[in-house]
FIKOLZA-1660 file (N, C-alpha, C; in steps of 0.1 Angstrom, whole numbers, plus 5000, padded with zeros to 4 digits):
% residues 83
   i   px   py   pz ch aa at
   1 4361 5386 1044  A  X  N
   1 4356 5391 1056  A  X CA
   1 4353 5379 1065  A  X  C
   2 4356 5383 1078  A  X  N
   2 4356 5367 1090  A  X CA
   2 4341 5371 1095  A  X  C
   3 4331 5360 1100  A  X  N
   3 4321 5366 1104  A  X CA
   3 4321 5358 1119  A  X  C
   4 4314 5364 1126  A  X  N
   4 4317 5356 1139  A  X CA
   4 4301 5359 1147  A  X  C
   5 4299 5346 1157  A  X  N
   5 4284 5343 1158  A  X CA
   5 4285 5352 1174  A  X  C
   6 4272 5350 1179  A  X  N
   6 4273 5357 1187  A  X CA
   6 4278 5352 1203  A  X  C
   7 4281 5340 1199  A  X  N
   7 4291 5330 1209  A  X CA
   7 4303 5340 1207  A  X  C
   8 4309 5342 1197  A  X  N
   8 4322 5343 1194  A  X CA
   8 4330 5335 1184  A  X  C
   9 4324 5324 1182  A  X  N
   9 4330 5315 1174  A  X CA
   9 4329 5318 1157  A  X  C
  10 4345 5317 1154  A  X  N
  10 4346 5322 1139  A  X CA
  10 4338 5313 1126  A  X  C
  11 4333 5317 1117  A  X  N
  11 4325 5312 1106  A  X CA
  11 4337 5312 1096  A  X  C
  12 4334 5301 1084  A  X  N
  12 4340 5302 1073  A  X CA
  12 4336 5316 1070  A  X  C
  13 4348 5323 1059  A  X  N
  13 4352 5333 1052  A  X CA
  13 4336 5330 1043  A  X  C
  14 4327 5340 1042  A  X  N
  14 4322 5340 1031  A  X CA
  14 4326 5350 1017  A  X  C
  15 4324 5343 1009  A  X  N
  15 4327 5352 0996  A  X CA
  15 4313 5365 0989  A  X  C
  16 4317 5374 0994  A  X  N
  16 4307 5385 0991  A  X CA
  16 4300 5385 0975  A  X  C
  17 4291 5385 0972  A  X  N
  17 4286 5385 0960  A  X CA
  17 4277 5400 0955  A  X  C
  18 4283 5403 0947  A  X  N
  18 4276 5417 0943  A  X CA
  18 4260 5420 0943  A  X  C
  19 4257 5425 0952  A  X  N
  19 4239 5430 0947  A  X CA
  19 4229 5418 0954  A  X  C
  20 4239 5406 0963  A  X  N
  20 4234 5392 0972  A  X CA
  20 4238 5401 0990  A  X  C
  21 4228 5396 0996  A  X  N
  21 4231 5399 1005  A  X CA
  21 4221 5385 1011  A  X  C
  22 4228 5382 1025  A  X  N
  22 4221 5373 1034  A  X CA
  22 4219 5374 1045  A  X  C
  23 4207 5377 1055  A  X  N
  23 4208 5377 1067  A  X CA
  23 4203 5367 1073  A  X  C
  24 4210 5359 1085  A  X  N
  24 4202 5348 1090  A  X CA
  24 4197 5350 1105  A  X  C
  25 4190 5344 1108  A  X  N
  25 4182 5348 1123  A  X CA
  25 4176 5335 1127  A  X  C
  26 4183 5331 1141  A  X  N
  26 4180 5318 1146  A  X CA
  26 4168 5320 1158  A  X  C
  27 4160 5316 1162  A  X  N
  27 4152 5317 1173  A  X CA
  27 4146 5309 1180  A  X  C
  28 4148 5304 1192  A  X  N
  28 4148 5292 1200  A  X CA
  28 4136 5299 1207  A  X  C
  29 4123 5296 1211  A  X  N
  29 4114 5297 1220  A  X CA
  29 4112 5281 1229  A  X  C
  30 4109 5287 1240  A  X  N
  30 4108 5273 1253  A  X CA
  30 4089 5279 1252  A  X  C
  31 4082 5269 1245  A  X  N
  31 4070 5270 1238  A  X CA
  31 4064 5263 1252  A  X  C
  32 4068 5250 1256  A  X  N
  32 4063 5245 1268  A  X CA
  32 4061 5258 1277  A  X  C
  33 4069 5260 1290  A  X  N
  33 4070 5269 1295  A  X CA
  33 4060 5282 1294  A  X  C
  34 4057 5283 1282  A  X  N
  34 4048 5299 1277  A  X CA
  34 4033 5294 1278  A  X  C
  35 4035 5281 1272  A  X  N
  35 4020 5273 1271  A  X CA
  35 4014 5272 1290  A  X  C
  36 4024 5268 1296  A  X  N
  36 4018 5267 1310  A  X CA
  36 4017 5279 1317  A  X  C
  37 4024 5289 1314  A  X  N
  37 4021 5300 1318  A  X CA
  37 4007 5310 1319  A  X  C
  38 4005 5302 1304  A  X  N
  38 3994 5311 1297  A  X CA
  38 3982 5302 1296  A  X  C
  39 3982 5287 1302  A  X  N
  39 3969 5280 1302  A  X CA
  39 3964 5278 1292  A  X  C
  40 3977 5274 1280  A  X  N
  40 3971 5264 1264  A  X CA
  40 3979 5253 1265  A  X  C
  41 3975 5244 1255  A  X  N
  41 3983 5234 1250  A  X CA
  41 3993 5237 1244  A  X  C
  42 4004 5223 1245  A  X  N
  42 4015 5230 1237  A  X CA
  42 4012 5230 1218  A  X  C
  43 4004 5227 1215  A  X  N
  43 3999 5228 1200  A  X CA
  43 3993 5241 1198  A  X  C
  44 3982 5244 1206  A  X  N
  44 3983 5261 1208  A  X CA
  44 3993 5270 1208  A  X  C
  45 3999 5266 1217  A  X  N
  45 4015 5278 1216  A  X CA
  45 4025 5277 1206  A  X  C
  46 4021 5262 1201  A  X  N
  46 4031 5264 1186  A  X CA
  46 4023 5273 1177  A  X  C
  47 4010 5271 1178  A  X  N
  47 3998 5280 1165  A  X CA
  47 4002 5292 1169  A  X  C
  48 3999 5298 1178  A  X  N
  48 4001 5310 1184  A  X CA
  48 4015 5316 1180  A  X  C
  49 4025 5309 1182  A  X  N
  49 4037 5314 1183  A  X CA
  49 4039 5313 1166  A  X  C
  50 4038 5301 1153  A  X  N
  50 4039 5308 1144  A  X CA
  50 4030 5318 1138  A  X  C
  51 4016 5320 1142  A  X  N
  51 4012 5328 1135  A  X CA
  51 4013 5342 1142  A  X  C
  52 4022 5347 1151  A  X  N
  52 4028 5358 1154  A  X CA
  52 4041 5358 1146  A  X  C
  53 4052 5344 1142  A  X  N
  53 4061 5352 1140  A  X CA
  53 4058 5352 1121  A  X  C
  54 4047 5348 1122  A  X  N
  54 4046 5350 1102  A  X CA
  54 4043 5368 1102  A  X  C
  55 4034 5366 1117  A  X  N
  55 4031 5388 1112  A  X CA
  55 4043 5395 1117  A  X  C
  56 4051 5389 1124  A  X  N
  56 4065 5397 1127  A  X CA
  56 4072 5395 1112  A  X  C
  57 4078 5388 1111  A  X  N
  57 4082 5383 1093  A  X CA
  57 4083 5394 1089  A  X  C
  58 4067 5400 1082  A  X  N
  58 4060 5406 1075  A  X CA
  58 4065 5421 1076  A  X  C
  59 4067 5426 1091  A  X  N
  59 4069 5435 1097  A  X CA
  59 4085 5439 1094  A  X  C
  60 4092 5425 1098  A  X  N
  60 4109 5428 1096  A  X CA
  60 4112 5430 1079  A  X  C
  61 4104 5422 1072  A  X  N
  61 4109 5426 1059  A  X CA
  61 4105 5440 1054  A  X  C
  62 4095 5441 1056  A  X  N
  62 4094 5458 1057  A  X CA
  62 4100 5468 1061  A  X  C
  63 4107 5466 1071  A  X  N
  63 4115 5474 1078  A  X CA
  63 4128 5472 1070  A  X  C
  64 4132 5461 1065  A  X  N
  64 4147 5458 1057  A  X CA
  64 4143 5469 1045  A  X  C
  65 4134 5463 1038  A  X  N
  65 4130 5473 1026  A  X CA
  65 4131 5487 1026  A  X  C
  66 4124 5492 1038  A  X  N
  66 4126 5506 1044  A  X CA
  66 4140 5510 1048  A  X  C
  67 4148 5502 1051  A  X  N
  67 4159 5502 1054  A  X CA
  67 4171 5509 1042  A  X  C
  68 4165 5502 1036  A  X  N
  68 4173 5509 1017  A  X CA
  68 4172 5520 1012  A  X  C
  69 4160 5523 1016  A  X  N
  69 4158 5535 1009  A  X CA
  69 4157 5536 0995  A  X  C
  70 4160 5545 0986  A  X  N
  70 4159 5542 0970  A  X CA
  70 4166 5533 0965  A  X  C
  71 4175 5524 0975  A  X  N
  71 4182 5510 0967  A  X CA
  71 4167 5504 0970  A  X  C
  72 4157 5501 0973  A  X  N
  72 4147 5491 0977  A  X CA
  72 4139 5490 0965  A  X  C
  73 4142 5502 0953  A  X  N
  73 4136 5499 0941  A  X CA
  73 4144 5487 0931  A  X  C
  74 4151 5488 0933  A  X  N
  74 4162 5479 0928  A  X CA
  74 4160 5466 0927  A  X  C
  75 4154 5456 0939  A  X  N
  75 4154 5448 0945  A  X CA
  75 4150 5436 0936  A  X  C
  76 4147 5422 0935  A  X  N
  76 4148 5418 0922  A  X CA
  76 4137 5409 0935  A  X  C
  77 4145 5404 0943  A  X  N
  77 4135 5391 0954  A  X CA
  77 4135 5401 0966  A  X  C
  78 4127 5392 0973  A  X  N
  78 4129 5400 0987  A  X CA
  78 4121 5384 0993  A  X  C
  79 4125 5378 1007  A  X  N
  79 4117 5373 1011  A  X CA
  79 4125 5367 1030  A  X  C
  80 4109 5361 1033  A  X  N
  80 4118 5356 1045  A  X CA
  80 4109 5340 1048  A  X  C
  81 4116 5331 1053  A  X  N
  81 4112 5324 1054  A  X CA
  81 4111 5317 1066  A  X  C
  82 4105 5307 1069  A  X  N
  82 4101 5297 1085  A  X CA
  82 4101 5285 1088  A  X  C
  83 4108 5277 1095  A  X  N
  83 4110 5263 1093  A  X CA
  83 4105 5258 1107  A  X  C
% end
């Protein structure tokens, strides 16, 4: 299966793995810009901005889980991570 980004541009073929699934999610914030809008520092708006997207996280894996339905018993890992 060809996967293609949301440019358009084609990705290597990944090889499907039974009972593996991966979803990836890139997210660019202009943290400057939000910080002056909103009258913080830009160290504030990075604190701010991760510790909203750790409770969004929290929220989307939930929702994937929910998303299964009785496959969500199954599940061996579940997680999401933040760089």
């Amino acid at each position: 299966m060809e996967r293609r980004y949301a440019h358009g541009e084609p990705s290597e073929p990944t090889p499907a793995r039974v009972g593996v699934a991966t979803v990836k999610l890139t997210l660019k914030a202009d943290l400057t810009s939000w910080a002056e809008r909103n009258g913080v520092t830009l160290d504030e708006a990075d604190r701010i901005f991760r510790k909203r997207l750790a409770e969004a996280n929290t929220r989307a894996l939930a929702a994937l889980t929910e998303g299964l339905g009785d496959m969500s018993d199954s599940m061996a890992t579940a997680g999401i991570s933040t760089a």
